[in-house]
FIRO-10172 format. One record per atom (N, C-alpha, C): residue number from 0; residue in one letter; x, y, z. Coordinates in steps of 0.001 Angstrom, whole numbers. Layout:
<atoms>
- NUM a X Y Z
...
</atoms>
This chain:
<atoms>
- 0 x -59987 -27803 143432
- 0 x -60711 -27645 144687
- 0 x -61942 -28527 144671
- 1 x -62523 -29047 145882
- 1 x -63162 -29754 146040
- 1 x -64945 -28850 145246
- 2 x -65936 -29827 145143
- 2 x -66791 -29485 144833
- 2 x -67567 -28856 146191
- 3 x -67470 -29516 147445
- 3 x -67765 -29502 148860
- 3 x -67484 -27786 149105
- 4 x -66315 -27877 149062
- 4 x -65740 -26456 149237
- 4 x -66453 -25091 148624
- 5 x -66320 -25687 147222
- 5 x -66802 -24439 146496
- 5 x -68535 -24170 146793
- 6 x -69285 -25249 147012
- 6 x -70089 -25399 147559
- 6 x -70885 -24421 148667
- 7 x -69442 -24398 149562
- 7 x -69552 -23691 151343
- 7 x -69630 -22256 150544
- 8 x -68689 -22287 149640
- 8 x -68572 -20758 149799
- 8 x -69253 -20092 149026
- 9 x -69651 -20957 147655
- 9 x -71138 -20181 147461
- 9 x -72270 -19853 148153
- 10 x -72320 -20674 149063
- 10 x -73973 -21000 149681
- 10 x -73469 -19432 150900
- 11 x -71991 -19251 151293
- 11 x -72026 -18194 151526
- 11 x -72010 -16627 151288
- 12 x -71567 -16749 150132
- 12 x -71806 -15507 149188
- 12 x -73290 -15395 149351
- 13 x -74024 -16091 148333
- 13 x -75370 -15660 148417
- 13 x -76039 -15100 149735
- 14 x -75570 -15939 151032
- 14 x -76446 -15482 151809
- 14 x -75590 -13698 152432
- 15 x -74796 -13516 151885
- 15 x -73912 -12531 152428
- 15 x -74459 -11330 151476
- 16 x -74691 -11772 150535
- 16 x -75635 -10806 149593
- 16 x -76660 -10822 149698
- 17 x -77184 -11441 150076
- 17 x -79017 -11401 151099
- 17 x -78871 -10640 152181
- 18 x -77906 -10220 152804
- 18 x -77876 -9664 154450
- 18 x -77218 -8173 153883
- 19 x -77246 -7665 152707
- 19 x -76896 -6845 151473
- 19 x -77165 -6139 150799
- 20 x -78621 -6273 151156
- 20 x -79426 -5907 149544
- 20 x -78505 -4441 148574
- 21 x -78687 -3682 149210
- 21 x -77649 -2547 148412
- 21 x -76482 -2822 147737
- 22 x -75919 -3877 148064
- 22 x -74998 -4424 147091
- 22 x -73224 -4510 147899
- 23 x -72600 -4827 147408
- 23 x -71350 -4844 148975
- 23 x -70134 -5031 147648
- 24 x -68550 -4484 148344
- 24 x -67440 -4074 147217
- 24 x -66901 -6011 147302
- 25 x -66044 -6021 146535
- 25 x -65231 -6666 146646
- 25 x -64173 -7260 147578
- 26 x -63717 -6376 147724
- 26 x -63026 -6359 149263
- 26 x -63858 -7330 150631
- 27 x -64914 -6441 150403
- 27 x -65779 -6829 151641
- 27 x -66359 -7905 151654
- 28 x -66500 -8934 150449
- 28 x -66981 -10284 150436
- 28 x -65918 -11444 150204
- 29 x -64262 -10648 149577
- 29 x -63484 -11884 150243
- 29 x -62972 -11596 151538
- 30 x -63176 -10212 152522
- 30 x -62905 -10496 153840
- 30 x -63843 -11514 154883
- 31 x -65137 -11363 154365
- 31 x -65928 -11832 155032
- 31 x -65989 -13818 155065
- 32 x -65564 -14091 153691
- 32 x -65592 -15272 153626
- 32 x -63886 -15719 154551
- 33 x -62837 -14894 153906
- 33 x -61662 -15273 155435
- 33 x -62413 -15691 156430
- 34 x -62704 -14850 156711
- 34 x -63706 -15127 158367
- 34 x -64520 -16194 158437
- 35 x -65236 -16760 157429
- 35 x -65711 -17721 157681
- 35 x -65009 -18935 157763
- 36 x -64036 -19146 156965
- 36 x -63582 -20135 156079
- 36 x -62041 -19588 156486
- 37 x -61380 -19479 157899
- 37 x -60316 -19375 158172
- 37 x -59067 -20406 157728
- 38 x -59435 -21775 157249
- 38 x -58541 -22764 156891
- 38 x -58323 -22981 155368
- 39 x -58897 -21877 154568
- 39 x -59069 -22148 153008
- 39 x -58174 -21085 152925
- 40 x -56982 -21591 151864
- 40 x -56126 -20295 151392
- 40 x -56618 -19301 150582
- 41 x -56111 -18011 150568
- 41 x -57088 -17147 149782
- 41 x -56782 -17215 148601
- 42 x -56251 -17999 147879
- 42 x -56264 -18485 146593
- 42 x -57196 -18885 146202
- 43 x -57932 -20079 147072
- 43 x -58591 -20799 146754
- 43 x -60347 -19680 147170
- 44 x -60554 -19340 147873
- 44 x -61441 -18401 148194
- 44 x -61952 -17196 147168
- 45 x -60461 -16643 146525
- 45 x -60972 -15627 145413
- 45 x -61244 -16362 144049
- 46 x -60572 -17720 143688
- 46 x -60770 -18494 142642
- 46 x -62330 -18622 142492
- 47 x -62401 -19244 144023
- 47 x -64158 -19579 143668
- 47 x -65076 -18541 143733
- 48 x -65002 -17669 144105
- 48 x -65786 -16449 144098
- 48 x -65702 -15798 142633
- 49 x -64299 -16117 141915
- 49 x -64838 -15942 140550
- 49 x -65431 -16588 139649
- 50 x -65543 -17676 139628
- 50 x -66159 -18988 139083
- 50 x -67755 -19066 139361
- 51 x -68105 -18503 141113
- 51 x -69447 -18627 141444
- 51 x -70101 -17470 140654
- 52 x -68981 -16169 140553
- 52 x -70046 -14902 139939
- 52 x -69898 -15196 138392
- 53 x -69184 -15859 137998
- 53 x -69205 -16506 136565
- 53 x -70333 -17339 136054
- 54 x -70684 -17596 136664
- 54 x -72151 -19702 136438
- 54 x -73735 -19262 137910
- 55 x -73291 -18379 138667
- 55 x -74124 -17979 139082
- 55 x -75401 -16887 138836
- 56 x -76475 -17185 138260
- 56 x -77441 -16395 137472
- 56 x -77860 -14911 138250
- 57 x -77779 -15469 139904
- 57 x -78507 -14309 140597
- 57 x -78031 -13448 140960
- 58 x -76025 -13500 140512
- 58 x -75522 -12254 140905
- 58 x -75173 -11283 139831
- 59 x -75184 -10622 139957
- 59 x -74455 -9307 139096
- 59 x -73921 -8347 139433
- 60 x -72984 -7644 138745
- 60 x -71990 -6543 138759
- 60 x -72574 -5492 138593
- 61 x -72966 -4468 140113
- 61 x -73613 -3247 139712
- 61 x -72749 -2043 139578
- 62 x -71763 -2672 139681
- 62 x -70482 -981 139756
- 62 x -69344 -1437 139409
- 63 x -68186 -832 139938
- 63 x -66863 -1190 139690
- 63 x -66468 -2213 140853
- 64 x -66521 -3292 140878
- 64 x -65893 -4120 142274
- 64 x -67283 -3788 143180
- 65 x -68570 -3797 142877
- 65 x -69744 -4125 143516
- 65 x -70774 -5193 143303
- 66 x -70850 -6266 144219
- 66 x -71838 -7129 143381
- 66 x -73146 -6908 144556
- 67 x -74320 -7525 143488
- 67 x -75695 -7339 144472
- 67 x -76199 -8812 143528
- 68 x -77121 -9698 144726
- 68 x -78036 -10053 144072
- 68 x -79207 -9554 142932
- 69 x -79216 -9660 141767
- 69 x -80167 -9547 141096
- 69 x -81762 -9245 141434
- 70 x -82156 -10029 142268
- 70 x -83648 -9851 142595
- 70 x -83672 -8674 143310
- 71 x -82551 -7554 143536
- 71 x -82672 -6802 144866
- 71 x -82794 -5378 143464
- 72 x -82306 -5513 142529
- 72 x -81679 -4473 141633
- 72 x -83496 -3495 141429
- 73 x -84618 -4133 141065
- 73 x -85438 -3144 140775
- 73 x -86482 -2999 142128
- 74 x -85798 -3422 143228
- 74 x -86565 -2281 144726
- 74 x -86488 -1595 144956
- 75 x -87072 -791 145751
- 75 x -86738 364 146511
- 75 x -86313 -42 147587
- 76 x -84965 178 148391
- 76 x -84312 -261 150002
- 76 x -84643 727 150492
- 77 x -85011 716 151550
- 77 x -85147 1792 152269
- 77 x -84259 1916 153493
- 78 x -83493 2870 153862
- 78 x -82473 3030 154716
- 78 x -82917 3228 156383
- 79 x -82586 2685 157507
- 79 x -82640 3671 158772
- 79 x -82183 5387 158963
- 80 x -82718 5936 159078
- 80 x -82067 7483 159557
- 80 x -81992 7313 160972
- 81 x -81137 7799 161055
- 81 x -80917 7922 162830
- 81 x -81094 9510 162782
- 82 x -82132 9727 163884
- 82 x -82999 11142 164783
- 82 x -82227 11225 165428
- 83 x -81525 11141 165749
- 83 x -80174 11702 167290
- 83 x -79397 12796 166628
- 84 x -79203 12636 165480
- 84 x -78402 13680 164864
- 84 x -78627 14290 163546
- 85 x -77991 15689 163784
- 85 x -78759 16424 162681
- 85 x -77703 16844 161507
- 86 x -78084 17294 160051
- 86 x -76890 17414 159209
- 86 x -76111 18715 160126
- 87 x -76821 19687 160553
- 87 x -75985 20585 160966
- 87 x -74817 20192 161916
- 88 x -75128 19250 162781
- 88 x -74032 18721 163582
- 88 x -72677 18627 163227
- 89 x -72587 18254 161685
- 89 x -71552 17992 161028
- 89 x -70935 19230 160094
- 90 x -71564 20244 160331
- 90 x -70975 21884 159343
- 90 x -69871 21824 160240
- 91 x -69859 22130 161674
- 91 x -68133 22871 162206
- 91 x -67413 21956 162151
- 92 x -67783 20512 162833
- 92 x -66266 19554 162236
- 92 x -65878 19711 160870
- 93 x -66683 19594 160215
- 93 x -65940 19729 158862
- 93 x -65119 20737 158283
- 94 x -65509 22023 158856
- 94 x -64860 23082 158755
- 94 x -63867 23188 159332
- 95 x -63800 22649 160593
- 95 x -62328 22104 161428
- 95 x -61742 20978 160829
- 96 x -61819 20389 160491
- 96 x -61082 19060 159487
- 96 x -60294 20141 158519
- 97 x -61332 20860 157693
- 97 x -60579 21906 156501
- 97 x -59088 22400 157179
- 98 x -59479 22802 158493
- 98 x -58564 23694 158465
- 98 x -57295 23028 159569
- 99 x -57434 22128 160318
- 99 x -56418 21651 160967
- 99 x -56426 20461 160773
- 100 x -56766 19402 159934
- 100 x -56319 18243 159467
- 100 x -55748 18228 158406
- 101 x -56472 18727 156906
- 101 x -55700 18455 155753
- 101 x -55174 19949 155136
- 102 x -55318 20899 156154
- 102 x -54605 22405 155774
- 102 x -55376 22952 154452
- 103 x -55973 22614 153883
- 103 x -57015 22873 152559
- 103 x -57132 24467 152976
- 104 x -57994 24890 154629
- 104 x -57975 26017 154203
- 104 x -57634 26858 155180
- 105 x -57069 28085 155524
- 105 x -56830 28848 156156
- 105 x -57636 29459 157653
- 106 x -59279 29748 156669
- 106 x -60373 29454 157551
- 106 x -61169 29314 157290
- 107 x -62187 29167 158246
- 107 x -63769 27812 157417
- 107 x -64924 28008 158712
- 108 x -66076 28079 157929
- 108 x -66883 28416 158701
- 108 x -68242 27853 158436
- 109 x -68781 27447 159413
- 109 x -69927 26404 158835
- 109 x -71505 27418 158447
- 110 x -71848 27512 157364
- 110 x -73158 28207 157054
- 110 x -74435 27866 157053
- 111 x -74610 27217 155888
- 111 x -75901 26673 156011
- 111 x -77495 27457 155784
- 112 x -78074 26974 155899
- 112 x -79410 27560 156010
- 112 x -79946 28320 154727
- 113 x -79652 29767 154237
- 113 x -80407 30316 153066
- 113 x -79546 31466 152754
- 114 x -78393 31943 153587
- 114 x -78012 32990 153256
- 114 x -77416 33920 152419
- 115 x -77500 32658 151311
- 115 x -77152 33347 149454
- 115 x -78872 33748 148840
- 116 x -79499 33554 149295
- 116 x -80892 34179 149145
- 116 x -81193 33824 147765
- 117 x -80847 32887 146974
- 117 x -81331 32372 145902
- 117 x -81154 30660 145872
- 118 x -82060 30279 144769
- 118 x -82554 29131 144529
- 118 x -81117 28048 144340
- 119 x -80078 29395 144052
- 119 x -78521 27586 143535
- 119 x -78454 27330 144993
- 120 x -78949 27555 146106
- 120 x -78360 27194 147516
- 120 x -77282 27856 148211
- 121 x -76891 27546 149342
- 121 x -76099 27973 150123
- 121 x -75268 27120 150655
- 122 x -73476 26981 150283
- 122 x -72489 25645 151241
- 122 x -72913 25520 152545
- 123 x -72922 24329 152775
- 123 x -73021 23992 154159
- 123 x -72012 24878 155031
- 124 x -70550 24634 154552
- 124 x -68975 25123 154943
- 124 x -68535 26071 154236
- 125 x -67946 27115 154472
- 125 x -67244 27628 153342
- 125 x -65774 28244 153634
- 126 x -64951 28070 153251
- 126 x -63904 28530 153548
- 126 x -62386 29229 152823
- 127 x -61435 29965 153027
- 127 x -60158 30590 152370
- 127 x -59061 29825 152390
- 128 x -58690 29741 151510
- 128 x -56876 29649 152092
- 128 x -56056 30848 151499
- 129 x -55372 31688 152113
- 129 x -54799 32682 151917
- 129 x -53321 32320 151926
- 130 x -52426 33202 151646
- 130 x -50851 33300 152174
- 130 x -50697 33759 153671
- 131 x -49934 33298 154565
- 131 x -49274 33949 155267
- 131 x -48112 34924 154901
- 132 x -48162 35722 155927
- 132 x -46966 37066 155655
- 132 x -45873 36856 155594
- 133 x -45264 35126 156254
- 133 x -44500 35006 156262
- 133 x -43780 33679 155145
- 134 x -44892 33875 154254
- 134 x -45049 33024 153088
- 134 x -44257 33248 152133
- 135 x -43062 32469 151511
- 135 x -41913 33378 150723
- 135 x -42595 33568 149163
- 136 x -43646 32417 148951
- 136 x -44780 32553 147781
- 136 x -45856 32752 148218
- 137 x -46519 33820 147783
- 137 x -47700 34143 148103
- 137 x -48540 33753 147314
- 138 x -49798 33167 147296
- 138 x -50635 32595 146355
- 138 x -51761 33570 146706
- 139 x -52841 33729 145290
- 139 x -54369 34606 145274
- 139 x -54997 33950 146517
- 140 x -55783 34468 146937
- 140 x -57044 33774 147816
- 140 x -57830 32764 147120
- 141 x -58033 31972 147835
- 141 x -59061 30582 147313
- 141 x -59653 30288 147488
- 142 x -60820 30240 147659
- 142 x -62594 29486 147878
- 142 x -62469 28420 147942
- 143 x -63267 27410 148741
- 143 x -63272 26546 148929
- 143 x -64881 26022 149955
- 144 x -65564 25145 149118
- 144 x -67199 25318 149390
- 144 x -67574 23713 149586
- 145 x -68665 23760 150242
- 145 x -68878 22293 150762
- 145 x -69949 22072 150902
- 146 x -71065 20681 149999
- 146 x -72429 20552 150474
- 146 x -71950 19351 151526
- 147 x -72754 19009 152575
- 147 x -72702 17949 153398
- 147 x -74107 17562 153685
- 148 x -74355 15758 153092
- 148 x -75952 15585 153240
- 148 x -75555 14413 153936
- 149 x -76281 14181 154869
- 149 x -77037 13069 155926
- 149 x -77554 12096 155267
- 150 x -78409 12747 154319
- 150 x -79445 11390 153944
- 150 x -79100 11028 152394
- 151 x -78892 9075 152901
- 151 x -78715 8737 151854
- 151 x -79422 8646 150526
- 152 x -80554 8698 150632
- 152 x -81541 9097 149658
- 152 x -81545 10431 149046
- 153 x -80880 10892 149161
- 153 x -80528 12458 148336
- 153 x -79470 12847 147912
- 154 x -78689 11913 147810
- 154 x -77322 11849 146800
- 154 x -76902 12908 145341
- 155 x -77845 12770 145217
- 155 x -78105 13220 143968
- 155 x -78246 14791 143849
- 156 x -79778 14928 144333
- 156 x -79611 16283 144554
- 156 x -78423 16718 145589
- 157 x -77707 16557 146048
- 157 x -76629 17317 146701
- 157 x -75549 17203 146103
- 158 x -75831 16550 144902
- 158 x -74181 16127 144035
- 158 x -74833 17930 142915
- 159 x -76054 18152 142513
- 159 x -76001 19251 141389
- 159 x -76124 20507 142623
- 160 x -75967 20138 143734
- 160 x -75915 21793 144760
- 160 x -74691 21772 144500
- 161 x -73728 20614 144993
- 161 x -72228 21321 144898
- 161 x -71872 21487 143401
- 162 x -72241 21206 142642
- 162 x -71621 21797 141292
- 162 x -72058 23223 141363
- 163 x -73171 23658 141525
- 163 x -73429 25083 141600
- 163 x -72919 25880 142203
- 164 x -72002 25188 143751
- 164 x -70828 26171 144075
- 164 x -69896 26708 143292
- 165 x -69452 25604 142155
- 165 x -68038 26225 141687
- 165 x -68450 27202 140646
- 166 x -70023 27703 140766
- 166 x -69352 29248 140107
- 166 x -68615 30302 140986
- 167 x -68612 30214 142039
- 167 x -67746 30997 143159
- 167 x -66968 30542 143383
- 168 x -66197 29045 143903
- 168 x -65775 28412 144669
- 168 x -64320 28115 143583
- 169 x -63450 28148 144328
- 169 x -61682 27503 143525
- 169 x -61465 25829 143169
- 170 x -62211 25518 144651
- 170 x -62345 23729 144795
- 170 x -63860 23895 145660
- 171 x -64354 22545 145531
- 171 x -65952 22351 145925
- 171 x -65836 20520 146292
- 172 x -65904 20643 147725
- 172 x -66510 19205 148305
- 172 x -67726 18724 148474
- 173 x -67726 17496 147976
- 173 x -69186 16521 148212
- 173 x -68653 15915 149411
- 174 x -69994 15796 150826
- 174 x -69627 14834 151572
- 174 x -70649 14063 152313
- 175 x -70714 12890 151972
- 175 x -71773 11948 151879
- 175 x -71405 10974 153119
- 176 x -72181 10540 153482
- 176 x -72037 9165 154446
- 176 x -71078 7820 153951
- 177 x -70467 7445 154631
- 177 x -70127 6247 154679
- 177 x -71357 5248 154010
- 178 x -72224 5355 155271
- 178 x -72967 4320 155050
- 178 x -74380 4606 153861
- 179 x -73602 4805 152918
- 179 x -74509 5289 151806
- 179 x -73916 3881 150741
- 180 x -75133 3447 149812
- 180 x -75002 2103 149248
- 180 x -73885 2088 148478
- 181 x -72884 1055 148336
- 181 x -71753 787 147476
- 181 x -72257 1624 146223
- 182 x -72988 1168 146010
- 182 x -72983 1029 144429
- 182 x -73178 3033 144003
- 183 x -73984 3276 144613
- 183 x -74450 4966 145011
- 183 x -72891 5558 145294
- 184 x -72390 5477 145859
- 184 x -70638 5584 146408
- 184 x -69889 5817 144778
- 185 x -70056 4818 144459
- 185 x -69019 4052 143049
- 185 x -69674 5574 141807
- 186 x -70834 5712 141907
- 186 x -71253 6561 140777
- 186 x -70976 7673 141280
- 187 x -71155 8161 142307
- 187 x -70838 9614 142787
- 187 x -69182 10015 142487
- 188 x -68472 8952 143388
- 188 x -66909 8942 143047
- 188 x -67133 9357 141169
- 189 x -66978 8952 140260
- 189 x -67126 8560 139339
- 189 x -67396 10108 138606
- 190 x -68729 10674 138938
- 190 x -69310 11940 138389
- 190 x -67891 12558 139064
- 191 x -67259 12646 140902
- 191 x -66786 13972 141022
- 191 x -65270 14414 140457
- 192 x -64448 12702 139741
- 192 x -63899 13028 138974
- 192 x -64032 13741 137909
- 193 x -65110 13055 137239
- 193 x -65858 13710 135963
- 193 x -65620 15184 136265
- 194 x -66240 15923 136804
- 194 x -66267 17397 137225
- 194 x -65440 18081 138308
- 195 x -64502 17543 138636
- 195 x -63711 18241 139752
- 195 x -63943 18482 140974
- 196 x -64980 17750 141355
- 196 x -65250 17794 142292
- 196 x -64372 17053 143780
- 197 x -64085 17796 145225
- 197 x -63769 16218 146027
- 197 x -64767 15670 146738
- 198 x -64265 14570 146934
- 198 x -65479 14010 147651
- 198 x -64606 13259 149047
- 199 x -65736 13192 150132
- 199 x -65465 13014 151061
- 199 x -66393 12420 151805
- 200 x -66060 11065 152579
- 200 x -66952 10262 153431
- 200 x -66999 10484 154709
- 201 x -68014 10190 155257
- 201 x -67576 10446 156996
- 201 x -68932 9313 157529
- 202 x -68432 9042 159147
- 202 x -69971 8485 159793
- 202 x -71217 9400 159950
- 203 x -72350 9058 159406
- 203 x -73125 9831 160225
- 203 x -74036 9587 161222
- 204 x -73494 8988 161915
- 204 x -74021 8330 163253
- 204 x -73059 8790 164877
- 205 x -72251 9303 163744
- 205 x -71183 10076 165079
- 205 x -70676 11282 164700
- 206 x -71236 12561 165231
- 206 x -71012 14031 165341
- 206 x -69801 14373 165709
- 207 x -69709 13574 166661
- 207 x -68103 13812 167593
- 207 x -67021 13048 167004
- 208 x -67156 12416 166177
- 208 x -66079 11860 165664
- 208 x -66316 11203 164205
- 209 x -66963 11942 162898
- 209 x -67450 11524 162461
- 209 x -66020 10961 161155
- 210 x -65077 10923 161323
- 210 x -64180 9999 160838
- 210 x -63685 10059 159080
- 211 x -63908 11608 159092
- 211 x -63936 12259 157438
- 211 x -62423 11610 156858
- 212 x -63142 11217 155552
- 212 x -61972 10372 154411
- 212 x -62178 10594 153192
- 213 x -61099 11165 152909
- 213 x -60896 11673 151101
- 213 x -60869 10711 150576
- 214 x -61655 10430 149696
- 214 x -61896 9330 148322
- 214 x -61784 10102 147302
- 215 x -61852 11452 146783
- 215 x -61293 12249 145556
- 215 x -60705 13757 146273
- 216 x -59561 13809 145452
- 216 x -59345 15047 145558
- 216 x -59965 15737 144734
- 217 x -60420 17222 145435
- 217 x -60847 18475 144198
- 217 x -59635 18838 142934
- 218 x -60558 19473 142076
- 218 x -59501 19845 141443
- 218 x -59700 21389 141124
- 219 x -58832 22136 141015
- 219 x -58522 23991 141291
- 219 x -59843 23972 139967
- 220 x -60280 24650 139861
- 220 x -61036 25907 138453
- 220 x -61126 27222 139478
- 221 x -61062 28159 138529
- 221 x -61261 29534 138193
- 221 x -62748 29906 138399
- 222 x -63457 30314 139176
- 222 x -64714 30827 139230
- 222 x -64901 31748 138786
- 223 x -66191 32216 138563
- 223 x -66524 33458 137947
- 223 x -66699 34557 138696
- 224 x -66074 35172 138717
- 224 x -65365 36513 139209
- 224 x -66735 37069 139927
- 225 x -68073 37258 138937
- 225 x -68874 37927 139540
- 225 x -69929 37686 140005
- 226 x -70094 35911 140086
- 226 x -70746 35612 141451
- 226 x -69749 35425 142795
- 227 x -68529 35280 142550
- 227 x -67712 35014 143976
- 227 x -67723 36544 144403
- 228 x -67995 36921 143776
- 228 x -68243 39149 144209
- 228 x -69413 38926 145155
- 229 x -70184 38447 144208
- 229 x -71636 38395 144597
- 229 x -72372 37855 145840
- 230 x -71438 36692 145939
- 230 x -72149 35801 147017
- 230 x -71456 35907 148208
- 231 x -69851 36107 147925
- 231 x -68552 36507 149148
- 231 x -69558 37649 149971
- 232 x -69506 38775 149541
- 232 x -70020 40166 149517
- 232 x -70959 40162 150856
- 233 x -72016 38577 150967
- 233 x -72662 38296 151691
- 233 x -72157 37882 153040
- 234 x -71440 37319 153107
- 234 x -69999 36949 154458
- 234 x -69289 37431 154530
- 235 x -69066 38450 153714
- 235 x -67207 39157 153926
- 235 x -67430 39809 155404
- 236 x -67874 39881 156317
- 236 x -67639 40208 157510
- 236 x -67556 38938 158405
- 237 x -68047 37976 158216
- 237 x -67631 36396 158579
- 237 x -66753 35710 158392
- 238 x -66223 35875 156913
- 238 x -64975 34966 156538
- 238 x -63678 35770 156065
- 239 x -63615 36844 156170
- 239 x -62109 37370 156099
- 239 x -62004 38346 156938
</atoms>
């Protein structure tokens, strides 16, 4: 390949990682160069993109299939929040997703606020899946618990709330924004394998359609009998 070429498409990477700072997947920087560079086969497009992050000093690999410029790695970015909408907006869709999109649960009900009256928190969602009567296997009842945070800057703490569900909970969802940084994405995925957790993306810029997508499935554990006593005990006139 020409030197010219490889040239174009460095000088576009970089600036594509300048318009970036949080860092952008793989995917998303050889689609973007297609687009630029509609007459270059994508042979030649992913070749040089490995060669440029090879001999190029200012990029680096912050995740799995995430690159960021270097100079961006020890800032603080600071994100837009959009005021139009609130996390609560997003408790009943989600609880409706549970229960008539991916059948997870029987029924689901959006909570929120304080009403486990202690410091591990309270699911945003919480919901059953039971047997029907007309179920030829009947399975135990199942918990199923959900933090949902808005803001991308709190990742974290809402990744150790939902672990604190599954002392009650059968399965326990994380569900974070879309537009939360690659690289923030890549580690969360990452921990909710680690712990069984699922995780789940959605927009949060749209209430009405906020476009929820499984990136991990949960995985079943056994809770402890006598906080799911404990904390159920508190809704059992709400949720069964």
């Amino acid at each position: 390949m020409g030197t010219t070429r490889k040239a174009k498409i460095e000088k576009e990477i970089i600036n594509f990682l300048e318009n970036n700072p949080e860092g952008v997947r793989y995917s998303q920087i050889i689609k973007y160069l297609q687009e630029k560079f509609p007459d270059y086969p994508k042979g030649t497009i992913i070749g040089s993109f490995r060669e440029v992050f090879l001999n190029n000093e200012q990029i680096d690999k912050i995740g799995r299939g995430i690159f960021q410029l270097k100079k961006f790695q020890n800032q603080q970015i600071t994100t837009s929040i959009n005021n139009t909408t609130k996390e609560e907006d997003f408790y009943q869709p989600f609880a409706d997703w549970l229960v008539n999109e991916i059948e997870e649960c029987t029924k689901a009900i959006a909570l929120g606020g304080n009403i486990f009256q202690d410091k591990w928190g309270t699911p945003d969602v919480i919901g059953i899946r039971e047997s029907k009567r007309s179920d030829i296997i009947q399975i135990p009842t199942e918990i199923i618990s959900a933090e949902i945070k808005t803001n991308t800057n709190q990742l974290i703490t809402s990744f150790g709330q939902a672990c604190s569900y599954k002392l009650f909970s059968h399965k326990v969802y994380l569900v974070i924004p879309k537009q939360s940084y690659a690289s923030d994405i890549s580690r969360i995925d990452s921990l909710c394998i680690i712990f069984g957790m699922g995780l789940v993306l959605f927009d949060k810029d749209n209430p009405n359609n906020p476009d929820f997508e499984i990136r991990v499935r949960p995985t079943k554990t056994e809770p402890d009998i006598f906080y799911a006593n404990k904390y159920l005990k508190k809704i059992e006139d709400k949720l069964f």
